[in-house]
C-alpha positions as a printed NumPy array, in Angstrom:
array([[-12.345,  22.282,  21.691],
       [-14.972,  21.766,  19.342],
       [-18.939,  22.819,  20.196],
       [-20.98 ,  20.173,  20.842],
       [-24.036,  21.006,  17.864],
       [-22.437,  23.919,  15.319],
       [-23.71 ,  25.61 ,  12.234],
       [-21.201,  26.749,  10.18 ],
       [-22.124,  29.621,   7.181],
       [-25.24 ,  27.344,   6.594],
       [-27.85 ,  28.724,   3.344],
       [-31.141,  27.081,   2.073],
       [-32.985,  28.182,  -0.866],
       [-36.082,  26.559,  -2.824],
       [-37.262,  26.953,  -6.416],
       [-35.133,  27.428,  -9.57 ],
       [-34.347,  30.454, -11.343],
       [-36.545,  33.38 , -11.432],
       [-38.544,  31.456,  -8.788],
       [-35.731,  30.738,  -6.705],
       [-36.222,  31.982,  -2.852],
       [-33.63 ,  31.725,  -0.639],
       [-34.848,  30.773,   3.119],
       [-31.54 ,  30.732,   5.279],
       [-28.42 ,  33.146,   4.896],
       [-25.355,  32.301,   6.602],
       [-26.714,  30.86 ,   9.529],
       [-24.3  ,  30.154,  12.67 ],
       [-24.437,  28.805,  15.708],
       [-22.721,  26.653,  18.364],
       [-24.918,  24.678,  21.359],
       [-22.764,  23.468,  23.943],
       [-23.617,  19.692,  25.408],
       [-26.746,  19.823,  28.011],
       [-27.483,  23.392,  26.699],
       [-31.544,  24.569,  26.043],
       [-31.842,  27.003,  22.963],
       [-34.859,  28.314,  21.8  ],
       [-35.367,  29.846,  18.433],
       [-37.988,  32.119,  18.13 ],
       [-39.337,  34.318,  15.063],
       [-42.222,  34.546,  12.709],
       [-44.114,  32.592,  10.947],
       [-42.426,  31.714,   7.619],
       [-38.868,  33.202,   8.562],
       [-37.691,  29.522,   7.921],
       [-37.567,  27.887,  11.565],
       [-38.57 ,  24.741,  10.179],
       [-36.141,  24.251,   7.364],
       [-33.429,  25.415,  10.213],
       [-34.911,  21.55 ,  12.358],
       [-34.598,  20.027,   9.075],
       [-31.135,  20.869,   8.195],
       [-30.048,  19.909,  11.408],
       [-32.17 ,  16.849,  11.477],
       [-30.057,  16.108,   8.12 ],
       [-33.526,  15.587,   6.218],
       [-32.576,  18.228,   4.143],
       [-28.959,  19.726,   2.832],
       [-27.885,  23.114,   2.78 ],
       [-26.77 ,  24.716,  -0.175],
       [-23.926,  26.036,   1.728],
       [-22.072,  25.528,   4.492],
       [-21.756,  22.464,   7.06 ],
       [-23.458,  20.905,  10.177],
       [-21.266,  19.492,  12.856],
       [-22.723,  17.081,  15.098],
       [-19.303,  16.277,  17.849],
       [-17.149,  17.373,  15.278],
       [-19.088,  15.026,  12.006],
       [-20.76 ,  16.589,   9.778],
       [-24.209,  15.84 ,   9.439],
       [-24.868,  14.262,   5.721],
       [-28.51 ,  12.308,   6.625],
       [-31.039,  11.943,   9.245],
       [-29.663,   9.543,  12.222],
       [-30.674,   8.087,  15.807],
       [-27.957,  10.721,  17.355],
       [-31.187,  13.602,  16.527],
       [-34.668,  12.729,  17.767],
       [-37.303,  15.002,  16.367],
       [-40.445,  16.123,  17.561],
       [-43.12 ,  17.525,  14.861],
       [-46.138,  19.994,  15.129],
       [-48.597,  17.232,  13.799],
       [-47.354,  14.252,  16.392],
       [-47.109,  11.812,  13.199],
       [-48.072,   9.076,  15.408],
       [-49.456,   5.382,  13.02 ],
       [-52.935,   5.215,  14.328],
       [-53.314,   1.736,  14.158],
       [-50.596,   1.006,  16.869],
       [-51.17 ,   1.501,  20.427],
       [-49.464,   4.837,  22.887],
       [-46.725,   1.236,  23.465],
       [-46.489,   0.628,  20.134],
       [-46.164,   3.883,  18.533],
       [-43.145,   4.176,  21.097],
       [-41.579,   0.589,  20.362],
       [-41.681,   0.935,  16.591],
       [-39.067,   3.251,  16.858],
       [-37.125,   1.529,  19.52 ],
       [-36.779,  -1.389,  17.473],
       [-35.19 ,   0.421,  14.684],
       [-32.753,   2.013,  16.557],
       [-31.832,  -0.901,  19.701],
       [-31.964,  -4.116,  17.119],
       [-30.031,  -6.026,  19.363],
       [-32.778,  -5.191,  22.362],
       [-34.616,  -8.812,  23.24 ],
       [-38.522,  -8.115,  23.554],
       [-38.751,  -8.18 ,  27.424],
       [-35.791,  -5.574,  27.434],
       [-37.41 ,  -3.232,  24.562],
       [-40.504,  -3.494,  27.349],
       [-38.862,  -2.485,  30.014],
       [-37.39 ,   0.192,  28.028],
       [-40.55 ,   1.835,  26.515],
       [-42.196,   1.505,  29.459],
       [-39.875,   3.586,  31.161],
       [-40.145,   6.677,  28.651],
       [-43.903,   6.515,  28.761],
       [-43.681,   6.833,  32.194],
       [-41.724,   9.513,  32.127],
       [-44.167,  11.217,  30.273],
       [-46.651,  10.718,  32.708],
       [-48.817,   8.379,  30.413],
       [-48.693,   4.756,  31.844],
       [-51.712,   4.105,  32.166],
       [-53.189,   5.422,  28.83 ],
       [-50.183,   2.369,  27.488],
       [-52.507,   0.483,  25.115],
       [-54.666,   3.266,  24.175],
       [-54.634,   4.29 ,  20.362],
       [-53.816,   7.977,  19.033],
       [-57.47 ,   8.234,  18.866],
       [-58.159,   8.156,  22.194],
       [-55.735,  10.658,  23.224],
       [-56.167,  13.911,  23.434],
       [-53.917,  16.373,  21.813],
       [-51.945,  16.795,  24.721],
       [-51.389,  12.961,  25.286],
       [-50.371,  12.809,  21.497],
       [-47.351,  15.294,  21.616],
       [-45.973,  12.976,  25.087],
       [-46.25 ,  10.296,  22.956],
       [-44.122,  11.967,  20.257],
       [-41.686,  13.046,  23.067],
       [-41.713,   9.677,  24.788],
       [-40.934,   8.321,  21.135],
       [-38.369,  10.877,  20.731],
       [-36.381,  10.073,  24.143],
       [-36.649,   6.256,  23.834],
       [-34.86 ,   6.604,  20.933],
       [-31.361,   8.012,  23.219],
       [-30.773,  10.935,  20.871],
       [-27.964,  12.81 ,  21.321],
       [-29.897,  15.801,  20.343],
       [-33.197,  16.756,  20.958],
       [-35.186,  18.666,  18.275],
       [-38.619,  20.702,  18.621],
       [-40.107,  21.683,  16.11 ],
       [-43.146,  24.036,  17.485],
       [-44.452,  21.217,  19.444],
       [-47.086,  22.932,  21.457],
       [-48.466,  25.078,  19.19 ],
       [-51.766,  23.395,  18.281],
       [-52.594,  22.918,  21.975],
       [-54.979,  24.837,  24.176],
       [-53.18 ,  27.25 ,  26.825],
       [-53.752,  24.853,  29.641],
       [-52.313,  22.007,  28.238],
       [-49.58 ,  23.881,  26.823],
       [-48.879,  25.49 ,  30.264],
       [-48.73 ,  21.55 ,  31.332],
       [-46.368,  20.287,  28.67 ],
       [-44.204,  23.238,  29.133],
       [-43.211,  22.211,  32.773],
       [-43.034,  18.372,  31.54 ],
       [-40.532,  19.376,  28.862],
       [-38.451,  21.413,  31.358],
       [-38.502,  18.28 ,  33.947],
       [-38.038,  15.529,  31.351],
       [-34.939,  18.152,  30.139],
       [-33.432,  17.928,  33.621],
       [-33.672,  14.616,  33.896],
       [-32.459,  13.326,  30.7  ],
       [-29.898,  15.796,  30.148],
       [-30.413,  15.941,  26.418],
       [-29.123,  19.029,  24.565],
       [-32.784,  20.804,  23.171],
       [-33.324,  22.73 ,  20.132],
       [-36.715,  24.34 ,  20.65 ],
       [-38.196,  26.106,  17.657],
       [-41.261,  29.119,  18.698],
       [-42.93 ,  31.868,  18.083],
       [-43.866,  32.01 ,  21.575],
       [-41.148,  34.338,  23.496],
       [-42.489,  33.8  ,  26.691],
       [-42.334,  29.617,  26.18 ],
       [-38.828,  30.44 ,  25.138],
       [-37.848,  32.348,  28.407],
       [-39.2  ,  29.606,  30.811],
       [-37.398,  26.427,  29.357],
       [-33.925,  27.674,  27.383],
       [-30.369,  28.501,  28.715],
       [-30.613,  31.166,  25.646],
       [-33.096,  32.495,  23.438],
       [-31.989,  33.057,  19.65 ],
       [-34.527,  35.099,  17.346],
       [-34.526,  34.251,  13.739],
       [-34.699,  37.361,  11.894],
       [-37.531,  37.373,   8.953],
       [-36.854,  35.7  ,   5.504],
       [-36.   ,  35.357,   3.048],
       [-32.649,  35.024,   3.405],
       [-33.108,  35.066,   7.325],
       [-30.058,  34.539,   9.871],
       [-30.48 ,  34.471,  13.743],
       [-30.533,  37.456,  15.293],
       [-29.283,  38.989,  18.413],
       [-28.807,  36.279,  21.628],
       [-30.362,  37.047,  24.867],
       [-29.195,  34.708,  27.883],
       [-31.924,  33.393,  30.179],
       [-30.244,  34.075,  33.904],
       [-33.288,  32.042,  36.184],
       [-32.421,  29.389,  38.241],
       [-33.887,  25.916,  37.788],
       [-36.58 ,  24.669,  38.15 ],
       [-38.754,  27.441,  36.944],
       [-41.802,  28.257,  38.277],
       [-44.029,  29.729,  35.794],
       [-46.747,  31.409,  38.296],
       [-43.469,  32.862,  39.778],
       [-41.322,  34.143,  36.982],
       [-44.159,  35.794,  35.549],
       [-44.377,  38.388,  38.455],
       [-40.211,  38.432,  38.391],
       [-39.293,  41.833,  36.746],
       [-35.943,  40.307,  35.527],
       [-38.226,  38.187,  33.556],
       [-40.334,  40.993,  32.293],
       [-37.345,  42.87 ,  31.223],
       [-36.462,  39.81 ,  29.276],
       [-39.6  ,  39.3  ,  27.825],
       [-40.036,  43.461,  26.566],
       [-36.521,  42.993,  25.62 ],
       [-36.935,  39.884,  23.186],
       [-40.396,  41.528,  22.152],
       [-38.711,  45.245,  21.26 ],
       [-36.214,  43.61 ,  19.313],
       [-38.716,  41.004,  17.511],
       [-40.872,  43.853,  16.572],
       [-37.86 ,  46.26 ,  15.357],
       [-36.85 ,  43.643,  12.489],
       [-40.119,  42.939,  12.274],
       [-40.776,  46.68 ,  11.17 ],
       [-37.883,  46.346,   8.683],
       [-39.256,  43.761,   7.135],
       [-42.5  ,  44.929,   6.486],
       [-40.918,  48.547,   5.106],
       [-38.848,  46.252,   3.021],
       [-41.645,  44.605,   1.334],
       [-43.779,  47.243,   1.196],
       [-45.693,  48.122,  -2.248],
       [-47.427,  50.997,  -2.666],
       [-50.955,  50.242,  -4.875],
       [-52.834,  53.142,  -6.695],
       [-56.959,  52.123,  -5.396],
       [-59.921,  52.788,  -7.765],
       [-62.698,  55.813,  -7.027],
       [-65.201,  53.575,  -6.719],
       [-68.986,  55.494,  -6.127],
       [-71.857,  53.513,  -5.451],
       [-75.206,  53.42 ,  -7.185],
       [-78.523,  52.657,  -7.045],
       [-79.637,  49.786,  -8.694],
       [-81.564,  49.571, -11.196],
       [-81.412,  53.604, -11.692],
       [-78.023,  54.39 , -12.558],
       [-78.205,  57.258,  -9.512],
       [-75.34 ,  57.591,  -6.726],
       [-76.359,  56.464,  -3.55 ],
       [-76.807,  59.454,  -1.565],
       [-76.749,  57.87 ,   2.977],
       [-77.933,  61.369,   3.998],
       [-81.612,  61.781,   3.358],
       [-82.866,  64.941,   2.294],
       [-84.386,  67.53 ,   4.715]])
């Protein structure tokens, strides 16, 4: 039987020629149905060219994408994709941001139903009653709900994230964390979470996939997330089964982090450089004479 969301030998590079870099080496993976997997890695290891391969707004250069057995060739309703920068129109209300994209998708949807529909996902989100609000009257926590809310109205069969807490303060974050994990119980979505934040990454996923460093990254070692659900952040961050995690994922992050930076390492040859007085051609002498 066939996994649900798989990556088959996938490569991305960018640039011709001399300047050609290539991002993504032989990248697999399989995501069974309902399943939470978090990527995590470093910044420019190519996480977000992974989202948009899978999101089909990009191609690889090799390999295939199997969404349920098709391969993905273009973006599509069946993957609903959160951003970093909530790319929310600013002119259209929290309820309009949301229904733009319902339209699209549910044509067929009469205006009372499409209502009733959006309505429902913004609730969900907890934001009801900020409904005719614009984007600039939200803060930046409301904003990414929206972009979730837009996301889930929008029935994906997939659900990608592409770092979407990462511009947020540490209380908000803390907030949308345990909104994401409830929303991901309730709608039973299968999540892609992309970030560089390992301990975000042990409270929501089933499994937590580093990305080694580019170029030519590929995912790493897995490490299965064992805590029952629903997790309670104040409480798994006391659990030492969730420490051991944590030091584990970190060890390892910082290991092929190491290798990457001996890898790339240049040694430079510095200038003598002796300062002088100005004006008198003299060194500068800091010790005063006694």
């Amino acid at each position: 039987m066939a996994a649900f969301l798989e990556l088959r030998n996938v490569s991305k590079s960018y640039g011709q020629g001399a300047n050609r870099v290539e991002v993504l080496k032989n990248i697999n993976l399989t995501v069974e149905e309902g399943e939470f997997i978090a990527i995590v890695g470093f910044t420019g290891s190519g996480k977000t060219t992974l989202i948009n391969l899978i999101a089909g707004l990009i191609e690889p250069d090799q390999g295939e994408i199997l969404l349920k057995g098709e391969k993905i060739t273009g973006p599509g309703p069946d993957r609903g994709v959160v951003f970093q920068n909530y790319s929310l129109l600013p002119w259209l209300s929290v309820s309009g941001n949301v229904d733009m994209a319902v339209k699209q998708v549910f044509p067929k949807m009469n205006k009372e139903q499409r209502q009733r529909h959006v309505e429902h996902f913004i609730e969900m989100v907890n934001l009801s009653p900020a409904l005719h609000k614009k984007p600039s009257e939200l803060s930046g926590g409301m904003r990414q709900r929206v972009s979730v809310a837009r996301a889930l109205a929008m029935d994906p069969e997939v659900l990608l994230l592409d770092e979407p807490l990462s511009a947020l303060d540490a209380l908000t974050r803390g907030s949308l964390q345990i909104e994401i994990e409830r929303i991901w119980r309730e709608s039973k979505k299968t999540v892609l979470l992309i970030t560089n934040d390992v301990d975000e990454g042990i409270l929501l996923a089933d499994r937590v996939i580093p990305l080694k460093p580019g170029p030519k990254a590929t995912l790493g070692t897995e490490f299965p997330i064992g805590f029952a659900r629903p997790r309670d952040k104040a409480a798994i961050n006391s659990d030492d089964n969730f420490k051991k995690e944590r030091n584990d994922i970190n060890n390892y992050l910082m290991e092929i982090g190491k290798h990457r930076v001996v890898a790339n390492a240049k040694k430079y040859d510095l200038p003598m450089l002796e300062p002088k007085i100005p004006g008198t051609g003299k060194l500068f002498n800091p010790k005063p004479n006694l």
